[in-house]
Structures are given as C-alpha cells and as structure tokens.
N, C-alpha and C positions, 0 to 999 in steps of 0.2 A: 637216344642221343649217346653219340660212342663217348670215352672217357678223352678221344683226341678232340673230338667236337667241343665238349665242356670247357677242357681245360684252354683252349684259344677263346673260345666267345668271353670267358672270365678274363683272360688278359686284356683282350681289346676294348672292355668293358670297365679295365682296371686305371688302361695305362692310357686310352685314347679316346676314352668316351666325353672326359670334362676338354683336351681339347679340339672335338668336334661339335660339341654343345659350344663352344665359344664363338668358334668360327660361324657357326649358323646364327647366332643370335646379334650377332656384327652384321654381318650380311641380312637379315631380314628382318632384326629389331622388335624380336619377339623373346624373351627367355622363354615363357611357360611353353609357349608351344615349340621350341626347339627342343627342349628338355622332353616334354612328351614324344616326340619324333623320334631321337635317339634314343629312347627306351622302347620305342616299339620296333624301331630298326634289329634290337637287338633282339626281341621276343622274336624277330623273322630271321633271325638269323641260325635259332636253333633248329626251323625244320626246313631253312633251305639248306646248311653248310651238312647235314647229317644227311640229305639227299645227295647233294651234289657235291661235297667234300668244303675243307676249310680254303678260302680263295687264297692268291697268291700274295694280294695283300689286304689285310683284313681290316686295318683302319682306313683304307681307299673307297672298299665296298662300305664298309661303315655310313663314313660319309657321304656315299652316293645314293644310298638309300634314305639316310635322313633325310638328304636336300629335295630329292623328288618327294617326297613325303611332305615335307613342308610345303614345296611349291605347289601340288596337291592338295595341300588344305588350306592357303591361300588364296590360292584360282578360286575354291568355292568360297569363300569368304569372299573375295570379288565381286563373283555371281550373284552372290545375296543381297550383296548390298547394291548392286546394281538395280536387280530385282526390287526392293524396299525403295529408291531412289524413284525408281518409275511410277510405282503408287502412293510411296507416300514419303517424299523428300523431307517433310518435317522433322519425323522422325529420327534421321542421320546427325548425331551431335556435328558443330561445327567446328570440333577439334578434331575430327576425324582427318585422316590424310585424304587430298585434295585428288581428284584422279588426275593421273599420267605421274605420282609420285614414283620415282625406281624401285623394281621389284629386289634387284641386288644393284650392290654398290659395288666398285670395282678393288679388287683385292689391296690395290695401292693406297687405297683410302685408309683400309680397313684399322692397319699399325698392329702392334700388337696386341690382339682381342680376346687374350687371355688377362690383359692385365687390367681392360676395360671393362672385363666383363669380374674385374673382383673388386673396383671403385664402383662397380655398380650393384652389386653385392652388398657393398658397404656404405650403402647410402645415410643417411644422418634420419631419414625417415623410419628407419630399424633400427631396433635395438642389438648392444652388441653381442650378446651371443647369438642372437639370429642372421647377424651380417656373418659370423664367421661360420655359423652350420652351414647357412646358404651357398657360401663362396666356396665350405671345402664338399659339398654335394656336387656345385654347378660346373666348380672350376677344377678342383684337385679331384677329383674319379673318386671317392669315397664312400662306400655305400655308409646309408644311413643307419644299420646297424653300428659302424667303424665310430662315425662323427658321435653315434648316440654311448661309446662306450671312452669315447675320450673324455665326451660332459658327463658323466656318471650319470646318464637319465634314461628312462626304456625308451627303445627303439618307437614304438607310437605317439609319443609325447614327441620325438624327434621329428618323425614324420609330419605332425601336425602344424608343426612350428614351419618346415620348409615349404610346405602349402599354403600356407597363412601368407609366408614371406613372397612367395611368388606371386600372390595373386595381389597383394599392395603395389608392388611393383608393376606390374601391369595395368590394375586402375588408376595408378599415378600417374601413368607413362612416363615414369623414369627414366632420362633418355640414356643411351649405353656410348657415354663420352667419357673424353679424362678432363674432368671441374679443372677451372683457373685455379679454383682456391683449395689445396687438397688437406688443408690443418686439420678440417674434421672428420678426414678419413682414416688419415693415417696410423692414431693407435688401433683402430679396426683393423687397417691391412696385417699390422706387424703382428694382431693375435693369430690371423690367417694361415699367416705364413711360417709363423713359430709353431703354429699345428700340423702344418700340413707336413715338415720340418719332420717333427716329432714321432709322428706316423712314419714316416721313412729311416726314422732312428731306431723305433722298435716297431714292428708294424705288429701289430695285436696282435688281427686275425688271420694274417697268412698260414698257409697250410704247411710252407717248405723253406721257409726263410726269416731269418731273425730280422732284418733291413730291407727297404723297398727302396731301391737306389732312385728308380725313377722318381717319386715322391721327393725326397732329399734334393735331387737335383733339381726337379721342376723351383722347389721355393727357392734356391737359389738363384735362379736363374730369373727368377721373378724378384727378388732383394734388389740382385743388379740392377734392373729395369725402376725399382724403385728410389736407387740410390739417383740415378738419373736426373731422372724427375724431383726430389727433394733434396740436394747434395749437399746443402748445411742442416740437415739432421742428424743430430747426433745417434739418436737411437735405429733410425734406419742404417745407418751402417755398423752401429753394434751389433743388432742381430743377424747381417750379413756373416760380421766376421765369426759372432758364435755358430752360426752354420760354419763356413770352412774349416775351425775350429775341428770340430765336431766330423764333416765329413771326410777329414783326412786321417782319420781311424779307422774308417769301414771296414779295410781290408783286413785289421788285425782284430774286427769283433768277434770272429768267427774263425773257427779252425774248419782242415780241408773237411771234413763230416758235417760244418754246417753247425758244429755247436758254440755255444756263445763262449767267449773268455773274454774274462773280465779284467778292467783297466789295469790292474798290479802286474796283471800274465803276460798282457800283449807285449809283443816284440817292437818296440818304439823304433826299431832300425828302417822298419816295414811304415812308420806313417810318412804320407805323401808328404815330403819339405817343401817344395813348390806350393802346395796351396797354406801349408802353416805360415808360409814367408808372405801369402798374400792375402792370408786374414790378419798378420802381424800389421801389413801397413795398413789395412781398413780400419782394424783398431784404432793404430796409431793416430788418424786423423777426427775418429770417431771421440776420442777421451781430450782433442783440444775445442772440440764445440761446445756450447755453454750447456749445464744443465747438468744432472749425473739421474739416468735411469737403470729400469732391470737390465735391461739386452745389455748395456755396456759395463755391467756389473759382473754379468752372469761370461759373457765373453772374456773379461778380467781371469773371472775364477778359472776358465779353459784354458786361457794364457798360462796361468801358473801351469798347471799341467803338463802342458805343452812344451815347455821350456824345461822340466826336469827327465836327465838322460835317463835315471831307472826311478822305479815305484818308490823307492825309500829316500829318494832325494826331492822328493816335492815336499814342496814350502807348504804346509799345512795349517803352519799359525798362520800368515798371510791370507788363505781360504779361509779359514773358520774368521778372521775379522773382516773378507769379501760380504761370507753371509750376513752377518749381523749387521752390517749394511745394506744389505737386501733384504732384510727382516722389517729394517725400521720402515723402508720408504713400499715396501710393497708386501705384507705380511699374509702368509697363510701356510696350512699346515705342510705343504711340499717342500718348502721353503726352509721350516721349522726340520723335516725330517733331513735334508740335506745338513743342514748346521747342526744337527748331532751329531751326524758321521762323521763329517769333517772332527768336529770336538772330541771324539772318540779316537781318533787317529793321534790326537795330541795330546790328551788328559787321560785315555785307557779305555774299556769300552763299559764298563762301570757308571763312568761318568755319561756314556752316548746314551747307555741302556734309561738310564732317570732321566733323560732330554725327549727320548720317543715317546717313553709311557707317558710321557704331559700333555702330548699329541693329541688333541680329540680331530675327528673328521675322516680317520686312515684306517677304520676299522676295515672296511672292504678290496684295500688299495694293498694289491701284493707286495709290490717293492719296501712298505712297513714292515710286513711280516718276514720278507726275505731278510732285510737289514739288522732285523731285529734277529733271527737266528744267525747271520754271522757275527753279531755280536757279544751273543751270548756262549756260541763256540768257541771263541775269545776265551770268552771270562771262563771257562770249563765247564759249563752249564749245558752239557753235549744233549742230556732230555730236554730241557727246552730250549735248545735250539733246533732236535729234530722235529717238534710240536710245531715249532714255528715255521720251518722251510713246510713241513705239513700242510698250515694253514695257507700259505703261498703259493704252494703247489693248486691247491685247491679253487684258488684266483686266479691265476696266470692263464693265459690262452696263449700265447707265442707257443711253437713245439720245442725251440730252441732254450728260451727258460724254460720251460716245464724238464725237459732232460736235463738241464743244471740243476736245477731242486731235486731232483731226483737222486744225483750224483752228491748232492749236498747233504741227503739225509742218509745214503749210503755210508760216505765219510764217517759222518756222524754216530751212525749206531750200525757198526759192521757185523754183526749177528744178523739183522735186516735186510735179506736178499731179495724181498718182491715190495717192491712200494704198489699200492693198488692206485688206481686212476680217480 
C-alpha cells in the first residue's frame, strides 16, 4: 500500500466513516452489523484503491460498498430464516420482524441519522461512559485507541466496553428513534459532544495538525440540532456557545508552520467576530434559563476571554471566581488545575505552583506538567521548569505540542541544543 493509498483510506475512515455507519444503521436498523460492514469496507478498500487507485470519491465508494455488504448479509439472514421458518417455525421469536417489513426506508423518513444514532448511543440502558465511548466510536470517526486515550483507560478495556455496548443494544432492540422524552439523555449527549469538541480542539493523535476542524464542527453542528430539539435548556446551549467560543480561535492556534501559539500570542484581530457575536447571543439566552451548570460556567469563563482586546486586559479575578464556582458544583482535578492558573495570573505563580502540587490524579496528564513548568519559569525556577516541560514532552502525543515543549525547554536552558525524543 502506497503512502497516497494510506493516507486517503485514514481520512475517509477519519472523517466519513461514523457518518456512513449512521446512514446505514437508519436505513436497516442494525448498528452492530453496519459497524462491522463499514470496517470491512475499509479492510477492502486497501487492496482494491492500491490496485486500481484512490476513486474519485471516497466516501461515495465507501458507502456503496457497505450498503451492498449489508444487503448482502441481510438477504442471507432472510434466507435462514426463511429456511428455519419452513422446518421449524417454532423456533422464530415472535418479535422478530414480520415478513414483507422494508428492507430500506426512504431517505425522507430517515431526518438526521447522525443525531438518532447518538440518542441511541445514549440510551438509559448504558452507562455513561459507555453511551459516550459508543457514540464517539459509532458516530464521531474516533478510533478506539483516541476514545481509550481521552478516558485514560487502555485501548482493550475500551474495546471491550464498545462490544459489550453494541451487543445490549441489539439484544434489546433499541429502536434508532428520537424518544418524546429526551431528559434522560441529554447529560449523555452534552458529555458526547463536549468530547468529541475537545478531540477537534487538540486532536491527540494526528500526525500533522494540532485541530481536527471537522470533529469541532461535526459537535457543533450537532449542538444546533440539539438546541432544536431541547430550546429551554440551559445547558444545551451553554455548551453550544462554549463550542463557538472556542472555535473562533482556530485560526490563530497555529502559526503558518503548523505550530501551536498559545492564548497570550494569538492575534485576537484574526478571531472570527461573526461566530463570537453568535455564541454571545447563545449565551445570552442560555444564563436567563433556570439552573446554573458546567457548560454555562465554563462558556462564561470563554466570554471573559473573548471580550478582552489583548492578553493583559482579561478579567482574571472574575475567572479565578468562574472556577471556584465550577469547583463547588462539579469538582475534579482538571478543574482544580484550571483554577490554579487562573490564581496564578492574579496572586503570582507562587501561589498557582502550591494549588497544582495539591492536585492528586494529574500525575500522567501533560498539560499539569506543562503548566507547572510555565510556572515555574515565572518564578526563576528555569531547572525545574525544564524537568517539568521534560516530563510533558514525554506525555504529550499532539507533534504540535510536543515542538512547543521542545521550544520551551530550549527557552529555558539555552546551553541545550538537542532535546531527545
């Protein structure tokens, strides 16, 4: 397989694989075996597209080969049961579908079957981290390495769980609708979505890019769809607007090389107004609904941001009292390490450096250790601050951080001309 072959079957598989698993499982009301179909589409897609080159459009063929693949392994399920039927009727549960049921539904029926197929993800019969690995496997393109490294769990335990999850789902026959009642879906969708978000914020594992646009926009786009559907929740349009928030920076995350710059550097002239002006009014409506949660907390804390014209003009005391409000009502160590930085910014880094080291649970988690060397390069502490971008470096998978940690320990101890890998 040529490196042109690889690198398109990885895209198609990155960016169009969850939504052609949607569309088929809409259309023949199967997840597990559209899931299986579209992964084998793509195992055929390495030694047909290396034979016969990469087609003209790849998520077309994608799709065209699942669908025959499915209806392929439907006809023989048909067959069988036809077969089983003629000798021994008993046999056939009498929940099974009725014959002359439609093999496909007509596309107009269908609605949008990405957003059906992540209520159905997020059914109340699973638990919530397994509604949200399942939805970002079936429906955001994520391999399970990616989902297994955002829950800090190995990849096989990940695995396990998304097998588990599918095959309840199918012996329940969970039907792939949008429920009347969506109350006890909804904290599920918004963890969904806020990950799948996050992924597209810093994408871990990409090989060439700090941001995965498409990911970022897919949950957007799917917020809307939610806002829709639930329009006096507060929290569903909090987290909309901390997405827009969030992705009218993109452009200024990254210089033209691809390397990250960070919040204090970027060029605020360069962030998109048009979607700040229209996460301001999603807010705006999202903070007069009853209730005060994370998403409209943490959206707050982007507002302040967003509102100040350079790096030394943001409101910092107002953030560090955002956090400590997101501390009380939703507490854990990410949370904890945010509200140091921020207190660092206002009280010195002295005071941030004694708020992290209280931290337990972030021994493994780079952005501790990165935060914690700019902190300490602050304070003059330039050894251990290089120890610490060190240990950082040593975490981080993005190539884009890892060349800012590099750059950071450079800074730091300019005798040090080769950082090793």
């Amino acid at each position: 397989m040529t490196d042109t072959v690889g690198a398109a079957i990885t895209q198609v598989a990155r960016e169009e694989s969850g939504r052609v698993l949607a569309l088929l499982a809409a259309r023949f009301d199967d997840v597990d075996l559209a899931d299986d179909c579209v992964q084998d589409a793509l195992l055929q897609a390495v030694e047909t597209w290396s034979t016969h080159g990469v087609p003209d459009n790849p998520a077309a063929w994608l799709y065209a080969v699942s669908r025959n693949r499915m209806i392929d392994q439907l006809r023989r399920r048909a067959a069988s049961r036809r077969r089983l039927a003629a000798s021994a009727s008993e046999l056939i549960p009498e929940s099974d579908p009725r014959p002359g049921t439609p093999l496909v539904v007509d596309d107009r029926e269908i609605g949008d079957e990405r957003l059906r197929l992540i209520l159905l993800c997020c059914h109340p019969a699973l638990d919530r981290e397994t509604q949200i690995a399942l939805t970002l496997r079936l429906v955001g393109g994520l391999s399970t390495a990616e989902i297994a490294a955002a829950f800090l769990v190995s990849e096989s335990t990940l695995a396990q769980r998304i097998v588990r999850a599918k095959r309840k789902i199918r012996d329940a026959r969970i039907p792939l609708t949008i429920p009347d009642d969506l109350d006890g879906r909804v904290g599920a969708v918004l963890g969904v979505l806020y990950l799948i978000f996050n992924e597209g914020y810093l994408a871990r594992r990409s090989p060439s890019s700090l941001v995965r646009v498409d990911l970022a926009d897919e949950a957007i786009r799917l917020s809307w769809q939610l806002v829709d559907l639930v329009p006096d929740d507060g929290e569903v349009r909090g987290l909309l607007a901390l997405e827009l928030f969030h992705r009218a920076r993109f452009v200024t995350r990254t210089d033209v090389a691809g390397d990250l710059v960070v919040l204090e550097d970027q060029d605020r002239s360069l962030w998109d107004a048009t979607m700040i002006d229209s996460a301001r009014e999603v807010l705006g409506r999202a903070v007069t609904l009853p209730g005060v949660g994370v998403y409209r907390i943490q959206a707050l804390i982007a507002a302040v941001h967003m509102r100040a014209a350079t790096s030394a003009e943001t409101d910092w005391p107002v953030i560090v009292d955002l956090y400590r409000m997101l501390e009380r009502i939703d507490p854990g160590p990410v949370v904890a390490l945010n509200h140091a930085i921020a207190v660092a910014m206002v009280d010195g880094p002295e005071r941030g450096l004694h708020l992290l080291d209280a931290i337990d649970g972030l021994v493994d988690y780079h952005l501790w250790h990165a935060a914690r060397g700019e902190l300490l390069a602050r304070s003059g502490d330039l050894g251990g601050a290089v120890a610490a971008f060190g240990r950082a470096l040593e975490l981080a998978e993005n190539p884009a951080e890892r060349r800012h940690l590099r750059r950071r320990i450079d800074q730091c101890s300019p005798s040090e001309t080769d950082v090793e890998e």
